[in-house]
C-alpha angles and dihedrals in degrees: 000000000000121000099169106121098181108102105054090179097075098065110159118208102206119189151193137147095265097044147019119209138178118207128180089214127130092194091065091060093099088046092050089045092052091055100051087068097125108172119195120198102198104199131184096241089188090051091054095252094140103092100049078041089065102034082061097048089048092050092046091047091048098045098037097036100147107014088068125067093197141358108196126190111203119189118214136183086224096119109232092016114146110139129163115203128178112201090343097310123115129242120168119011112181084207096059087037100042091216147061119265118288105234108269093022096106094047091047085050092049095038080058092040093054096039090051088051084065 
């Protein structure tokens, strides 16, 4: 634990849902890095992309439990819209891609977004 109080322009906000802390502490930076991970799955409600939405969302939030601080599903009107973004970038647009995502496409994107963070 760091008790070195010099530098106040290092403050940490550390946070999960039970606490909320605050540390001056430069070692805590990759910890901190690995919990802003906020993932949104944009999905067309009129075109029936809810449910592979969700799936999604249910197999992000299971492999990744603890290392994200959100997964947020956001229906829109837009027709063929299914987009996946981490942080604001984007990482997967069926419309760029002109498909849906292939199983296992949106873990391998996450497993190189979050290798390229470190």
């Amino acid at each position: 634990m760091c008790l070195h109080f010099k530098n106040f322009t290092n403050w940490f906000l550390i946070a999960s849902p039970n606490n909320l802390l605050r540390y001056n502490c430069p070692q805590l930076q990759p910890l901190v890095d690995d919990m802003a991970q906020q993932i949104i799955i944009k999905y067309c409600e009129p075109c029936g992309f809810a449910r592979q939405a969700e799936m999604i969302a249910e197999e992000i939030r299971g492999q990744y439990a603890g290392q994200i601080d959100s997964v947020e599903l956001l229906p829109t009107d837009r027709i063929g819209t299914f987009e996946i973004s981490v942080n604001g970038e984007l990482i997967f647009s069926k419309n760029k891609a002109g498909r849906m995502p292939y199983p296992g496409e949106i873990n391998q994107a996450l497993i190189r977004k979050m290798a390229n963070k470190k």
